[in-house]
Every structure is written in C-alpha cells, then in structure tokens.
C-alpha positions in Angstrom: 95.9 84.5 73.5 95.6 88.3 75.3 97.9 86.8 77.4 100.1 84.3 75.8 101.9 86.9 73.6 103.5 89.3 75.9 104.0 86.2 78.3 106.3 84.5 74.8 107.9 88.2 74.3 109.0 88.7 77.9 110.7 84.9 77.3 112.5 85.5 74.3 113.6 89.0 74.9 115.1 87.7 78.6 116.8 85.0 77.0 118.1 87.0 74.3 119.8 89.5 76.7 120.9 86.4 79.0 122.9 84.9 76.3 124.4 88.4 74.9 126.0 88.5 78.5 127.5 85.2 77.7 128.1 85.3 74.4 130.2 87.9 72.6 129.0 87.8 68.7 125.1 88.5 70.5 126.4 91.8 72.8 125.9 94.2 70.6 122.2 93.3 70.7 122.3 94.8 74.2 122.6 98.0 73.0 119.8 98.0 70.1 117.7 97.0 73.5 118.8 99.8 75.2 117.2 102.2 72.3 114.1 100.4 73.2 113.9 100.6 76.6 114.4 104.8 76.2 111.6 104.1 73.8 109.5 102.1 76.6 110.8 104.9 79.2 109.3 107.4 76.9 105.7 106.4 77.3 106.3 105.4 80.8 106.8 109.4 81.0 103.9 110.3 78.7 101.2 107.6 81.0 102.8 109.1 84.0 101.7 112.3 83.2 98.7 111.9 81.9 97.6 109.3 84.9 98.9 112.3 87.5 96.2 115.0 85.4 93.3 112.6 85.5 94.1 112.0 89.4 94.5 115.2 90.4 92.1 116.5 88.1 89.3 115.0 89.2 90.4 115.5 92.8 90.4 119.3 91.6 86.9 118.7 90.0 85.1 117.6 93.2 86.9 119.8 96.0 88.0 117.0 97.8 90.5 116.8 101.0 93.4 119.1 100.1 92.6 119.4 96.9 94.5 122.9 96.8 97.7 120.8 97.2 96.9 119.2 93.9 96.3 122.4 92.2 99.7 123.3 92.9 101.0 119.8 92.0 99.6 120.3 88.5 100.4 123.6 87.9 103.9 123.3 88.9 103.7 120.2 86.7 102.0 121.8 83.5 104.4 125.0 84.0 107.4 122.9 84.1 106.9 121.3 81.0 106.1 124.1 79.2 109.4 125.7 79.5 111.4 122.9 79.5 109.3 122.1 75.8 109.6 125.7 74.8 113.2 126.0 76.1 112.6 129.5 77.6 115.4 131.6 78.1 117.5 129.8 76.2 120.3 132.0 74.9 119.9 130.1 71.5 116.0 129.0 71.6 114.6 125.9 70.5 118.4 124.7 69.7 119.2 125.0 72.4 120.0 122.5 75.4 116.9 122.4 77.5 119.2 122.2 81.0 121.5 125.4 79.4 122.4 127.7 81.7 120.1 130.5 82.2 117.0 129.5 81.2 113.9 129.3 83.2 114.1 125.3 83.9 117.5 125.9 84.6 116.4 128.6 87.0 113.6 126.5 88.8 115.8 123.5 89.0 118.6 125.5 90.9 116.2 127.3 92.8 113.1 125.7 93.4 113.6 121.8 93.3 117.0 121.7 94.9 116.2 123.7 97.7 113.0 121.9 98.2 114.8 118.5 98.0 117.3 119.5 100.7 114.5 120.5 102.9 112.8 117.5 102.1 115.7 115.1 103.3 116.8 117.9 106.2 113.4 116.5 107.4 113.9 113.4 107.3 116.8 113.0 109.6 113.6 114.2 112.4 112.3 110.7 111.2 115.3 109.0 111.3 115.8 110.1 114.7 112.4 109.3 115.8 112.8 106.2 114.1 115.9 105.1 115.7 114.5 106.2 119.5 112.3 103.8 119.2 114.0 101.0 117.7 117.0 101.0 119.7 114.9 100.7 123.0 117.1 98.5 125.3 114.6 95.2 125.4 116.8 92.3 124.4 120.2 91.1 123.8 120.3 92.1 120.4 119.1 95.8 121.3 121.6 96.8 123.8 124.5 96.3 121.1 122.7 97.4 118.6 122.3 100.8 121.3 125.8 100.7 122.1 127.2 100.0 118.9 125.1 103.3 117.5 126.5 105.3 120.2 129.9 104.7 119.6 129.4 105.5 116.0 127.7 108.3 116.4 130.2 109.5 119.3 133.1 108.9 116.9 132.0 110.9 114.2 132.1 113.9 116.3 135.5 115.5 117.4 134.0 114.6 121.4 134.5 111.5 120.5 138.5 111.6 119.6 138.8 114.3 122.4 137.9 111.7 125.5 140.4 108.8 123.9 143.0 111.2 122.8 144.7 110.1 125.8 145.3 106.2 125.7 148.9 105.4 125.2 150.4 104.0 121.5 149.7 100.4 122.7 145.6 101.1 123.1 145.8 103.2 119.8 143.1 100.7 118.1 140.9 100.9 121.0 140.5 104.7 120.9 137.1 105.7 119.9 138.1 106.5 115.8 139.6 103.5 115.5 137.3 102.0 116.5 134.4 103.8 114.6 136.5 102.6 111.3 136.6 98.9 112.0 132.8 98.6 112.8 132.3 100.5 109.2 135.3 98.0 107.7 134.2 94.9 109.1 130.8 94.7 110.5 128.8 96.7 108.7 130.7 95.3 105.2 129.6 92.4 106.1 126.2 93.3 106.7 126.4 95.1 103.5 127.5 92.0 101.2 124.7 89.9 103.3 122.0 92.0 102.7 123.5 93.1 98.4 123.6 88.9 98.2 119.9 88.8 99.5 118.6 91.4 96.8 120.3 89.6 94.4 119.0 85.8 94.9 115.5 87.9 94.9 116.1 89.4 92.0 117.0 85.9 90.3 113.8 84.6 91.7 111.7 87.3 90.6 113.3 87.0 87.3 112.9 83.2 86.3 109.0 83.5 88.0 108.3 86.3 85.5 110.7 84.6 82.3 108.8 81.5 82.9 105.4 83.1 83.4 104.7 82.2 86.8 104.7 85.5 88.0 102.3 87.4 85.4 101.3 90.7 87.2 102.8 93.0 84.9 99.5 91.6 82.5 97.7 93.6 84.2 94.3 92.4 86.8 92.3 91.8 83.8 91.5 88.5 82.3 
C-alpha cells in the first residue's frame, strides 16, 4: 500500500500533463502543475540543505580527512543565507529584492561566486586538454580523423589558420581553412548533434513509460 499510492499518483499526474499537451480545454492545468512543482522545488531546497549540514556536520564533528574544507563549505553556506533571508544592504530592507543592487548577496554573488566559477571552468579547459591528448591518440582509423578533424578546427579558429590559406585562388575559396572550419560545424557536427539530441530523447521516452507504468520504482526509495 506504502507503495501503491505514489506509484497510482506518478500515473495520473503523467497522464494528465500528457493529454494537456494534446488537448487544449486541459492546458491550463499545466500551469496549476507548474505552482506545484516550485512547491516540490521548495523542499527539494529545504532537504538539500539540511542533508549538506548533517554531512558536513558530522564530518566536522569527528575531524575527518579535510574536514576544514567542510567548515568553510558550511559557513559560506549558513552566511549566505542569512543575508540573502535578512536582505542585508538592501537600500529598502526586508522589501526589498533579495538580488537588488548593492546589498551584500549581491556583493558576494558579483564577487565571490562569479569569480570562483570562472576559475573553476578556466580549469577545466587543463582537463579538457588532458582529456583530448589522450583520446585522440592515433590508434585506429577512426582516431586519425577524429585527430585531424580537431586540428583543423582548432587551426581555423585561430587567425594562423586563415593566414596559411589566404592564398588559394577564388576557385579553392571553400577549401581554405575557414571555410572549411564552418562546414564541419554546419554539417558534421549538426549531424552529430541531432543523432545524439534524438538519442536523449527516445531515453527520455523510455525512462518515462518505465516510471508512468511502475516498472522503474527507484524514486520509492531502497526501502520495502
């Protein structure tokens, strides 16, 4: 019974918004959803950040490995919140927006969490790189165009790469090293694109009709 309510929810509510797709006099219920889901997204927020104090917390409580990085973790956290809740700085107080300029979440957001987000994907191009070295090792076939093919995008995005074709007469104009940069993006890579956006999507169907149909039940939970 545990079991066999949410499983008979999850099917009526996913046929509900199915058919409001379908059928206009039942859209409108899409939007009464959407309050819910802010609702659901709410105390998604609220578990989040109690589940992050208890973890880090305890890791806190018993000195374990690195623990100091979870102190600052949950003090950036707990400071955070209170001045986004308190709305300090605000030119108007508690009325005012919690994102208004010149307040102190305003502050740490422009100053603290941007910067640290562009450092945080500046690094990741290292990875990338690393990544890339040692997938594009010429073993097969496949792997010396998939080499070359990187090359020449990565040359043509560079003004080297117009500079050594710059030369090639009005005829060879779409074999010049730009041109040839944009039909690889156009063509190849578009196609890969739709392949891979028409994958997600059948996956997403399957996933779907497992979970309306209760095949797939692991959002229950591990307990019996």
């Amino acid at each position: 019974m545990q079991r066999a309510v949410p499983i008979a929810i999850t099917f009526v509510v996913a046929w509900i918004l199915l058919w409001a797709v379908y059928i206009p006099p039942v859209e409108p219920i899409r939007e009464e959803f959407t309050l819910f889901f802010d609702i659901l997204a709410a105390f998604a927020f609220i578990l989040g950040g109690a589940n992050l104090l208890r973890q880090h917390g305890r890791k806190i409580r018993r000195r374990a490995r690195d623990w100091g990085y979870s102190a600052v973790c949950l003090a950036a956290f707990l400071g955070t919140l209170v001045v986004g809740l308190l709305k300090v700085g605000a030119a108007r107080g508690l009325s005012d927006s919690v994102t208004a300029q010149g307040s102190v979440l305003s502050w740490i957001y422009d100053y603290l969490f941007t910067p640290c987000n562009a450092s945080m994907f500046s690094l990741l191009a290292f990875y990338v790189a690393s990544a890339s070295y040692r997938a594009f090792r010429v073993r097969n076939t496949e792997a010396s165009v998939m080499l070359a093919t990187a090359f020449l995008v990565l040359l043509g995005r560079t003004f080297l790469g117009g500079l050594l074709t710059d030369w090639f007469p009005h005829q060879l104009a779409p074999l010049k090293i730009p041109a040839l940069v944009q039909w690889i993006m156009s063509v190849p890579i578009t196609a890969g694109n739709r392949a891979i956006m028409i994958g997600i999507a059948l996956g997403i169907i399957s996933t779907s009709l497992k979970v309306i149909l209760g095949i797939d039940r692991t959002y229950l939970g591990e307990g019996q």
